[in-house]
Backbone bond lengths (Angstrom), bond angles and torsions (degrees), N, CA, C in turn:
res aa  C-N    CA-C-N  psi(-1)  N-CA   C-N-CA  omega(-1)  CA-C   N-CA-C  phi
1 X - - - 1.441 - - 1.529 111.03 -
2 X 1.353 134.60 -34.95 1.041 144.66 -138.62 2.053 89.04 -105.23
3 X 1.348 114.57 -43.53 1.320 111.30 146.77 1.586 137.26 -50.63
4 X 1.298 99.61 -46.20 1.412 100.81 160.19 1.643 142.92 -66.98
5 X 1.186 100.44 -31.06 1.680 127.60 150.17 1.215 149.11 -68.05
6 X 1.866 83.64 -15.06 1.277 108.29 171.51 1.936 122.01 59.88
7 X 1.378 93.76 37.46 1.429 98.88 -158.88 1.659 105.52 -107.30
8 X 1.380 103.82 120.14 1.855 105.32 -166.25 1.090 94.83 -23.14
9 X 1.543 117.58 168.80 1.186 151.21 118.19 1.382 135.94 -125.03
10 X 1.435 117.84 158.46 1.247 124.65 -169.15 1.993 112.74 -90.33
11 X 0.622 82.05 139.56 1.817 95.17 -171.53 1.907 99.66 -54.44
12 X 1.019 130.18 148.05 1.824 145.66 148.11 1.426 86.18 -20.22
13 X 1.644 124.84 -72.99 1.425 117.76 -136.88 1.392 108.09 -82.09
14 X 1.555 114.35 -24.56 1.396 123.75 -172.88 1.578 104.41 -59.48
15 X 1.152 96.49 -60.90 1.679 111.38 170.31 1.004 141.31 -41.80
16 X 1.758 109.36 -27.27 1.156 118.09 173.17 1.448 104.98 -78.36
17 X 1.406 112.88 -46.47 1.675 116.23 166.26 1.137 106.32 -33.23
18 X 1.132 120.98 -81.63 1.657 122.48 -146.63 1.419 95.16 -69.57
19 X 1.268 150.49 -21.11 1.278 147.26 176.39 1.747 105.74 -72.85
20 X 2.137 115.66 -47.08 1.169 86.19 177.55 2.113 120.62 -64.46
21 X 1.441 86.61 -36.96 1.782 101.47 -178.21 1.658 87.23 -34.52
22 X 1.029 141.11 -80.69 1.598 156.75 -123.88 1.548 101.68 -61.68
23 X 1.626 100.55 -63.83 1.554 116.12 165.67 1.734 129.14 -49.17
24 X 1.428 93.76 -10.95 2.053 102.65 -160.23 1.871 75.07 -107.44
25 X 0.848 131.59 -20.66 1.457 111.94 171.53 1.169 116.19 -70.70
26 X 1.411 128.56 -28.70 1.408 126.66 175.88 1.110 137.84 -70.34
27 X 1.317 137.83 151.24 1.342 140.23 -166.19 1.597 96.16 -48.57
28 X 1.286 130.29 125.82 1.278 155.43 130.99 1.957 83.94 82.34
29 X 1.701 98.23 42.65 1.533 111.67 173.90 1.629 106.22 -66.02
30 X 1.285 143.56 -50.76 1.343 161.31 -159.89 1.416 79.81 -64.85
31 X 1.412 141.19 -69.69 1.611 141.69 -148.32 2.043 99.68 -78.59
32 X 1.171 106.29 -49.06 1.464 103.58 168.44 1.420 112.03 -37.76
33 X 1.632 109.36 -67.75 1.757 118.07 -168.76 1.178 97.48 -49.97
34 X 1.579 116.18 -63.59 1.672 104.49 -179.28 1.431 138.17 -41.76
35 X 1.164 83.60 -37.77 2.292 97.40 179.41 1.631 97.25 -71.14
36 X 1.334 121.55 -38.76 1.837 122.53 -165.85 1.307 86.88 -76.24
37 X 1.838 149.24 -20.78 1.202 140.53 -167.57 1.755 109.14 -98.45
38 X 1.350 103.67 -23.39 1.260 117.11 172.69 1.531 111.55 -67.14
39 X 1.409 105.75 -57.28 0.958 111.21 -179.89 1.737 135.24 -45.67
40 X 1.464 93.10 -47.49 1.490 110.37 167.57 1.778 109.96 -62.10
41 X 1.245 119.32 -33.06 1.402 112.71 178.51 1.408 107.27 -76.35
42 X 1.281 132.59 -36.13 1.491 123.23 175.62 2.083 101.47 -65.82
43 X 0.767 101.84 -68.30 2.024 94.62 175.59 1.540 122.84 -46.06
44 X 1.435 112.83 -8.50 1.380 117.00 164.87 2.082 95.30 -101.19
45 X 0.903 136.69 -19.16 1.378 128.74 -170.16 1.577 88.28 -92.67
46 X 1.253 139.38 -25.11 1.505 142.71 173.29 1.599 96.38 -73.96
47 X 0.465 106.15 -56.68 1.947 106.79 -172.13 1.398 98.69 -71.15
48 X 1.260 149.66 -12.19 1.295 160.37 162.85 1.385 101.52 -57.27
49 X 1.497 111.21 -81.28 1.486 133.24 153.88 1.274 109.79 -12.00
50 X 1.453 119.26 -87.03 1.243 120.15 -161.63 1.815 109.49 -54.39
51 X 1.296 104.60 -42.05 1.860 118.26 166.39 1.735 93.76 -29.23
52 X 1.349 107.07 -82.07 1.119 125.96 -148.73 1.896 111.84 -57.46
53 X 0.945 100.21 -25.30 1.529 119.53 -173.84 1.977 119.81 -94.41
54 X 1.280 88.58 -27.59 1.596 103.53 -175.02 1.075 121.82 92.72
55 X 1.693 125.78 36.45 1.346 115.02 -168.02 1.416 113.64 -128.33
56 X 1.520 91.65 82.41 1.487 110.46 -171.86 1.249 120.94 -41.00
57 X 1.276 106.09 -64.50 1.707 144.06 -144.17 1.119 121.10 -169.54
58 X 1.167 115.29 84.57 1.856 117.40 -175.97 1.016 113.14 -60.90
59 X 1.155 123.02 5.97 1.848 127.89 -149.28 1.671 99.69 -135.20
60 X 1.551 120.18 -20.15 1.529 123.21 179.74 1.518 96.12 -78.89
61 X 1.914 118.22 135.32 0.965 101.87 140.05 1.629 107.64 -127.62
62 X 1.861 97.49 147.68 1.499 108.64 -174.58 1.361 99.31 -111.04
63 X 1.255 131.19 43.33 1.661 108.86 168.42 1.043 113.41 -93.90
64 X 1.453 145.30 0.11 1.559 149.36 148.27 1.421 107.53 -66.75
65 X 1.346 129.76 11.17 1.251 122.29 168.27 1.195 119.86 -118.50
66 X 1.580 127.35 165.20 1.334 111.63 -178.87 1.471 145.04 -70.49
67 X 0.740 151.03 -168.20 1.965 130.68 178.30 1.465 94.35 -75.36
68 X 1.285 114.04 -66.13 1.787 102.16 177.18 1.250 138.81 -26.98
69 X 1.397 92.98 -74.24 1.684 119.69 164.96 2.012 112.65 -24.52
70 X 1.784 82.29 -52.87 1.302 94.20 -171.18 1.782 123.97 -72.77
71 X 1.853 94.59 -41.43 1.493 96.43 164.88 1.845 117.99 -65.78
72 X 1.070 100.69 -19.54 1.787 100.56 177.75 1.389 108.85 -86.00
73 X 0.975 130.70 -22.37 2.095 118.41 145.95 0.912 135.55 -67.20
74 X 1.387 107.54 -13.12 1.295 108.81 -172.53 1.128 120.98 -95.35
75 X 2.070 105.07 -22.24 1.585 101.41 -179.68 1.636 97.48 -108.21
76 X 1.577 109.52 6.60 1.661 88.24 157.34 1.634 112.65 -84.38
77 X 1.478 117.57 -15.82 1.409 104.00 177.35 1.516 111.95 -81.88
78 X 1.258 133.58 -25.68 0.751 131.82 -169.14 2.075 107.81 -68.98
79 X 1.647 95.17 -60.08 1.601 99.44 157.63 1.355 125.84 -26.66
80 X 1.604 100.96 -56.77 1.307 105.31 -176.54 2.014 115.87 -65.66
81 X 0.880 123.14 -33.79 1.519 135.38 174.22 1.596 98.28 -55.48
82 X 1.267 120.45 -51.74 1.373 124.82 -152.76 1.548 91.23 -66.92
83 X 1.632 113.91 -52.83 1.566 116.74 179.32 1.171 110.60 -42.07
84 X 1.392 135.62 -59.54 1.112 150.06 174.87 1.362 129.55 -17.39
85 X 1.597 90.19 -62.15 1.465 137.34 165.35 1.207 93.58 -30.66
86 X 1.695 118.75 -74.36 1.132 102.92 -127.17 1.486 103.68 -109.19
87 X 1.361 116.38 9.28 1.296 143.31 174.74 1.649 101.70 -83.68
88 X 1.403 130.12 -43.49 1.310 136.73 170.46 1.447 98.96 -58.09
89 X 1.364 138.62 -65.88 1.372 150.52 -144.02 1.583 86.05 -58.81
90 X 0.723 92.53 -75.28 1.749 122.06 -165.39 1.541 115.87 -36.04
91 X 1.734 107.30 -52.99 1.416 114.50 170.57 1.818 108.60 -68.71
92 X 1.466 120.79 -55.06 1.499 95.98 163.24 0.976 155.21 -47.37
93 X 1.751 99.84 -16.44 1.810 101.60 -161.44 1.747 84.42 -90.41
94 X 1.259 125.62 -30.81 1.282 139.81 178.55 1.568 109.52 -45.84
95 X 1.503 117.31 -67.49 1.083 131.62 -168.86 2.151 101.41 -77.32
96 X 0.829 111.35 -23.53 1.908 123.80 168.86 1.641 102.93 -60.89
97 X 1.782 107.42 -54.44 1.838 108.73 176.07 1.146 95.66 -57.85
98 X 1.238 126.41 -62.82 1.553 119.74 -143.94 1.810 110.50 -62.90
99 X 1.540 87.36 -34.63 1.834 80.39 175.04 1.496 114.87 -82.09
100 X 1.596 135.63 -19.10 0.865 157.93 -173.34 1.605 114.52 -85.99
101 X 1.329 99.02 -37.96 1.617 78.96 151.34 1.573 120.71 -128.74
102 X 1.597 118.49 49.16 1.227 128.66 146.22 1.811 92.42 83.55
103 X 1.709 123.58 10.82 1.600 96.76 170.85 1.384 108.10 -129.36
104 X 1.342 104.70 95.55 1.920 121.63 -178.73 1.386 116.71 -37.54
105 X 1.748 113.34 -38.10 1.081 97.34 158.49 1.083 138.56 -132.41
106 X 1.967 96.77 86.94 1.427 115.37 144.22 1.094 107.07 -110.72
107 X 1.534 129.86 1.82 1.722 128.79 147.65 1.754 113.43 -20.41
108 X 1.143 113.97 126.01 1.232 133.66 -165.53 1.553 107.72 -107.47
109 X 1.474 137.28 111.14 1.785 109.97 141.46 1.410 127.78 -61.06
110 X 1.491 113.79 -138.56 1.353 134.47 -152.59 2.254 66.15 -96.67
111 X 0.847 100.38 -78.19 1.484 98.77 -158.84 1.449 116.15 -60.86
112 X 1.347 127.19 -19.09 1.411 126.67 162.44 2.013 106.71 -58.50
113 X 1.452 96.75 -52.51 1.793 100.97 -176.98 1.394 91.40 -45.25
114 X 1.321 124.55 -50.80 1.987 112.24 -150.09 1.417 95.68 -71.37
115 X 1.385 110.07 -49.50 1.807 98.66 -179.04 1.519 109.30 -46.02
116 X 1.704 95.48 -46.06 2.125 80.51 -165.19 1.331 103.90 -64.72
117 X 1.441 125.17 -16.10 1.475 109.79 171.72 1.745 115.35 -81.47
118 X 1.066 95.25 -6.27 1.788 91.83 -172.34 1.721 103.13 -71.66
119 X 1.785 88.71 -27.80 1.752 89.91 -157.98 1.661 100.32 -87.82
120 X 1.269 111.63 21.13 1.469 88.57 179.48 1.966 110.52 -86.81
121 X 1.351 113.27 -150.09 1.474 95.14 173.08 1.097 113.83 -92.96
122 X 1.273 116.47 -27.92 1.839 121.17 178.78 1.732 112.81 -89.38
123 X 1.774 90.44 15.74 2.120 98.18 -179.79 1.472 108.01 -38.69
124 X 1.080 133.69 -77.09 1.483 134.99 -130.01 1.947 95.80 -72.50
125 X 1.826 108.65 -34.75 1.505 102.16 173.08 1.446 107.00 -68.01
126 X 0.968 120.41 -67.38 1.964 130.30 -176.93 1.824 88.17 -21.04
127 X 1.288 100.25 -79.11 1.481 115.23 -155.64 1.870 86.27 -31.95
128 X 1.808 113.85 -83.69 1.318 127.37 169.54 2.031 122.45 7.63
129 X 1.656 92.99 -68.71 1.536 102.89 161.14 1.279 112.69 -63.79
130 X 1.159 128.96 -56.44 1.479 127.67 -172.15 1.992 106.02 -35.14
131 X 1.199 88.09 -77.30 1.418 102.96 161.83 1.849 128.94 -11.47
132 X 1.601 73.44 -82.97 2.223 91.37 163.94 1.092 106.16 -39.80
133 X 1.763 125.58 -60.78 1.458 115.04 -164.24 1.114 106.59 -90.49
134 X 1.528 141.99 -6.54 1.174 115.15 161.53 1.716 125.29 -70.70
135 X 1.458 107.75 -41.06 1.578 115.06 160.97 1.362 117.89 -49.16
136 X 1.220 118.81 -24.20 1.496 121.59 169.88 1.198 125.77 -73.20
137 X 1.262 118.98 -42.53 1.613 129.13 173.78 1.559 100.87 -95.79
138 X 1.111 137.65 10.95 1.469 109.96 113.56 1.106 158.43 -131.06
139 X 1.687 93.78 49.94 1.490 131.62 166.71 1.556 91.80 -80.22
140 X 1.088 131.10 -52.76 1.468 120.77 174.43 1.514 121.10 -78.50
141 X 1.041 127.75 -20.44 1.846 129.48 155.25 1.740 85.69 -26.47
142 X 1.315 94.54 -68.76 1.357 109.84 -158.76 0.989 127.65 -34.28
143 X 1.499 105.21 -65.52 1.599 113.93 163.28 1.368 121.37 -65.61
144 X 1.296 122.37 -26.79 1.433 113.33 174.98 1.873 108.37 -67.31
145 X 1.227 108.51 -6.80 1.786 102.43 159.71 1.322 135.70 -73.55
146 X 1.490 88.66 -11.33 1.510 110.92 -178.50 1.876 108.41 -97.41
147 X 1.189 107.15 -62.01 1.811 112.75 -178.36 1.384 105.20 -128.71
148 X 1.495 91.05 72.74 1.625 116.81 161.25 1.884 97.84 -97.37
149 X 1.131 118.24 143.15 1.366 129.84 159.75 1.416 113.00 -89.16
150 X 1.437 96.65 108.58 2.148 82.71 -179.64 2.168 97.36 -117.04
151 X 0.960 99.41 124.90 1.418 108.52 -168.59 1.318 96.27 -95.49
152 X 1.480 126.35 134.60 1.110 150.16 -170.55 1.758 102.25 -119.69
153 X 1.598 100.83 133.19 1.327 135.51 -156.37 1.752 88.17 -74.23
154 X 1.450 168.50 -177.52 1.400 149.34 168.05 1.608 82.98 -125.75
155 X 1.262 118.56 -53.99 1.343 112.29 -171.22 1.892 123.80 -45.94
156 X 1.052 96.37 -43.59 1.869 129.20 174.19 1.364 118.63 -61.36
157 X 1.261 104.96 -49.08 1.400 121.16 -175.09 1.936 132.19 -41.75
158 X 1.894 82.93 -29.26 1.614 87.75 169.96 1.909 106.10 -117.29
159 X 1.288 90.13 7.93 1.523 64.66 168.09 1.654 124.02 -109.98
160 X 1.094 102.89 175.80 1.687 110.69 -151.31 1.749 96.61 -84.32
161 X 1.475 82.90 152.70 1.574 90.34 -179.27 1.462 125.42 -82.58
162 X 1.307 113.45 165.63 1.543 100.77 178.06 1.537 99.52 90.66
């Protein structure tokens, strides 16, 4: 609607600013932002993990597929996690400075992180992978729509919803 109305809006990144600013006003606001930046860096060091280990999708099963087929999902999901990874890391440790040293907005979104990765010296490759593995993991979204295992409760199953 707000497209159709043509009625400003504020950008992802602006928002994220003024949301960390908003929070750093509050009583022991600076220690909140930090813990919500922490936080995001431990769930990117889990998705690291899971990269590193092979644990795509506990819930995909590929044994109706071929060994190929199957090793080529697995290391695009895995790729894809690592991107993830390191796209999580990156926006917390980001959003941890910014509360850490008292300027909210150097709070980062999804598109502030890619710039700060663009600007490093190896930016334009980082960014490049980032990219790959994100198109990769959801090349497997994808397929996990297909040979997802969804286990059904037996008891539940006939009774009515609602």
């Amino acid at each position: 609607m707000k497209l159709a109305l043509a009625v400003p809006q504020r950008s992802s990144e602006h928002q994220a600013k003024a949301s960390t600013a908003a929070t750093m006003t509050l009583p022991f606001g600076r220690w909140i932002v930090t813990a919500v930046g922490v936080v995001i860096i431990i769930v990117g060091v889990q998705l690291f993990y899971r990269a590193w280990t092979g644990d795509v999708d506990r819930w995909l099963d590929l044994r109706s597929m071929g060994r190929r087929a199957r090793a080529l999902i697995l290391g695009l999901g895995r790729f894809g996690l690592a991107a993830r990874a390191l796209l999580f890391c990156t926006g917390g440790s980001l959003l941890a400075s910014a509360a850490l040293e008292r300027q909210p907005w150097a709070a980062r979104g999804l598109g502030g992180t890619l710039s700060a990765l663009n600007s490093t010296t190896a930016g334009p490759v980082v960014l490049a992978a980032v990219g790959a593995g994100l198109m990769g993991f959801g090349i497997v979204e994808l397929v996990s729509a297909r040979y997802r295992r969804i286990a059904l409760d037996q008891d539940n199953a006939s009774a009515p919803a609602g």
